[in-house]
N, C-alpha and C positions, 0 to 999 in steps of 0.2 A: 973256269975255276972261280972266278967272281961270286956269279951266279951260285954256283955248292955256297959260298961262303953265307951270302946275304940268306938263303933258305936257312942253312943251318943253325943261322943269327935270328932269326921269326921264329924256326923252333923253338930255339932254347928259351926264347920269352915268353911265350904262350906256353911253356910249361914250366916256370917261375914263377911270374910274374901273374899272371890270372889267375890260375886254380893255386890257389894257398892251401895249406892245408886244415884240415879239420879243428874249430877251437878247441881247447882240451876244455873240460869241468871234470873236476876229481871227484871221488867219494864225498871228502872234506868239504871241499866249494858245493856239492849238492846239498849233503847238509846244512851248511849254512845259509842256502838260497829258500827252502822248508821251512825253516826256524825262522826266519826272519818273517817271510811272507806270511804264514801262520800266527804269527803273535803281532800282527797287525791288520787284521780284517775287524769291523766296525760291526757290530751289531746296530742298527739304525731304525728306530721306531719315527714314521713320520707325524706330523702334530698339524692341526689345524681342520679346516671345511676338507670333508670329503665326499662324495658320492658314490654310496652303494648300488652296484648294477648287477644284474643277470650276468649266470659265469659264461655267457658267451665272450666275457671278456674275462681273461684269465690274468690274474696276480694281479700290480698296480703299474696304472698309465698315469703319466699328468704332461702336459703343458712344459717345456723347457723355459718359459719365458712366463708364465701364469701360476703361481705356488698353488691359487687356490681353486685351481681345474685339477684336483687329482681323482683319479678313481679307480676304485678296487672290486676287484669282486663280490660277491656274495660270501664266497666259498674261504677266500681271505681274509673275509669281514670275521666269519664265524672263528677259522683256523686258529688267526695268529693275532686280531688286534684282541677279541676279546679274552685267551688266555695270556694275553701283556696286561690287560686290565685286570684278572683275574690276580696276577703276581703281585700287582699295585703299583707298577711303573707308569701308566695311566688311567683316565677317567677318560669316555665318551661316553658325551648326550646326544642321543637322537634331533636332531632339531625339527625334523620335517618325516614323515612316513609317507608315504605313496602309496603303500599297500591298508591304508584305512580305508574306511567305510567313508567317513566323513572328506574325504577328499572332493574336490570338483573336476569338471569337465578336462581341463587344464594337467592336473595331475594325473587322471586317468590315461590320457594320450602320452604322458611320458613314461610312463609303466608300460602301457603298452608297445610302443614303438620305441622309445630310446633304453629299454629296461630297468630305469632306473626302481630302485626298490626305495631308499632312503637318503636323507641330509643326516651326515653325521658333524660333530665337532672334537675332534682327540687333543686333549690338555694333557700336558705332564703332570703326576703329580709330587709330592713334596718329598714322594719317597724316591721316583724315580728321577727329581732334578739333584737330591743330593748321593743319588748315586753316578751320577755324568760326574758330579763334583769332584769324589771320591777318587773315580776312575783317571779324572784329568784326559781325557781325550777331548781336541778340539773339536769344539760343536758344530761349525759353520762348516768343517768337512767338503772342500772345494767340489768335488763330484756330485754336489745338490746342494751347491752355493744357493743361497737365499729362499731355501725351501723350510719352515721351522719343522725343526727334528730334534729325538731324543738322540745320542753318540753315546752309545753301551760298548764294553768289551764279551766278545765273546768267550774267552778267556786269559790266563795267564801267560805262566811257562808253556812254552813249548820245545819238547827236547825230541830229538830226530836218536832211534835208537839201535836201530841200521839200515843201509844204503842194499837192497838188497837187488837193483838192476838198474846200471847206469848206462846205457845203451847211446851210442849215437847214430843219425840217421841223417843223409843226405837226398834232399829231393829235391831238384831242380836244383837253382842254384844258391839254394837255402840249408841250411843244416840246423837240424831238430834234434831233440834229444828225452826219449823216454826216459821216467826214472821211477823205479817203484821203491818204496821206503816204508817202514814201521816207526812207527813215532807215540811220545805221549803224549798228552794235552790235559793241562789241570781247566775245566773248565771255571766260568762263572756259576756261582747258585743259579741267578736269575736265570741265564740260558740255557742251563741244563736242565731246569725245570719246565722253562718255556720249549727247548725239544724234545723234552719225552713225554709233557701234552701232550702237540702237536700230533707226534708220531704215533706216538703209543709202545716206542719202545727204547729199553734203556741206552742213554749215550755213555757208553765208555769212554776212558781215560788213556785205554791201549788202542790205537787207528791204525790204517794203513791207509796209504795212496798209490797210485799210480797218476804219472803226472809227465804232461809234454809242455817243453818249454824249444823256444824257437831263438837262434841268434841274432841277435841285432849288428849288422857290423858297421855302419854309423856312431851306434854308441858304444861300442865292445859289449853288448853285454846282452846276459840270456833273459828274456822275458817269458813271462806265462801264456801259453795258449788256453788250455782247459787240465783241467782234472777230475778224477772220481777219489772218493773217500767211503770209509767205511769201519765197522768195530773189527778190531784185528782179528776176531773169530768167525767174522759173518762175510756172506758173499757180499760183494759191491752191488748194491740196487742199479747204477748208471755205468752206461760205459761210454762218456763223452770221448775220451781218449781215441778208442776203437773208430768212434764215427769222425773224428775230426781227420786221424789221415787216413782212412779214407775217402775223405773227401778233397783233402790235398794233395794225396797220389794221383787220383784220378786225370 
């Protein structure tokens, strides 16, 4: 009888006591975890020495510890610094070309072996230091602490304007939770000009997301995995979502 008792007393623990149950996030707490994240993402133009490479190297790398080891693509260089210069948020001078005639021995071997195409320099200018101003976003931005950067917003308001699948999902012994939403977003002039450059097509005001966030139970609280975004009438170009679990089912 002992024995019945002490099992039955292990049971009843291991099915209290470890498996808790699922944290709740409501409609409500969805929306306000959207809106908040959303009306805090940084628009961030970097500033100083750069080097232009072959897009064997895609977007921008630098040096964790070195501000002035960064480098960006080609494909970058053209995208996205020169329609920021074009806006008049900054100025870059070329300092050095690689792809000149008049180059030497020296320069030629770095074109050819390390890709480099050009020495660039990216100033702020007086229009885009008194729009940081304007904005009041801290500039020094600890996620590229001591790297000089421009700190833009990419927008204002943002209003979440329905919760249209809150879904929970446990895998392993984690608990995730899909959420797909319609939301507005009043953008900034600058960045909605600077994305339908880029793109070549127009950024709406009306979006959707589908979006995975993952519980934290150290801090109580649901953090972001990845997300796809999109204009509330068009398909989603990306589907981070999709590949993320599966990759953490797997």
């Amino acid at each position: 009888m002992r024995l019945i008792i002490i099992l039955t007393l292990v049971a009843l623990f291991f099915s209290t006591g470890v498996y808790s149950a699922e944290p709740s996030f409501t409609d409500r707490e969805a929306k306000a975890f959207i809106e908040k994240l959303w009306s805090n993402i940084p628009w961030i133009v970097f500033l100083g020495p750069m080097s232009v490479v072959e897009d064997r190297t895609l977007g921008v790398s630098m040096s964790l510890t070195d501000p002035s080891d960064v480098r960006i693509s080609e494909s970058y260089y053209k995208t996205y610094l020169q329609t920021e210069e074009k806006i008049g948020i900054i100025k870059i001078s070329v300092v050095k070309d690689f792809e000149s005639r008049d180059g030497d021995w020296g320069d030629h071997m770095a074109r050819t072996l390390g890709g480099l195409k050009r020495k660039i320099l990216v100033e702020k200018t007086d229009v885009g230091a008194a729009l940081a101003k304007k904005e009041g976003l801290e500039q020094t931005f600890t996620a590229f602490a001591g790297f000089p950067k421009l700190v833009l917003r990419t927008s204002g308001t943002v209003t979440v304007d329905k919760i249209v699948k809150n879904e929970g999902k446990q895998i392993g012994i984690d608990n995730y939770r899909v959420i797909m939403a319609g939301y507005t977003e009043e953008w900034s002039p600058e960045y909605k000009h600077r994305q339908e450059s880029v793109t070549g097509k127009k950024l709406s005001e009306k979006r959707k997301t589908i979006m995975l966030i993952k519980f934290d139970p150290f801090s109580s609280k649901w953090k972001l995995v990845t997300f796809d975004v999109a204009n509330r009438g068009e398909d989603f170009s990306t589907n981070y979502v999709s590949r993320a679990l599966s990759m953490i089912e797997k």
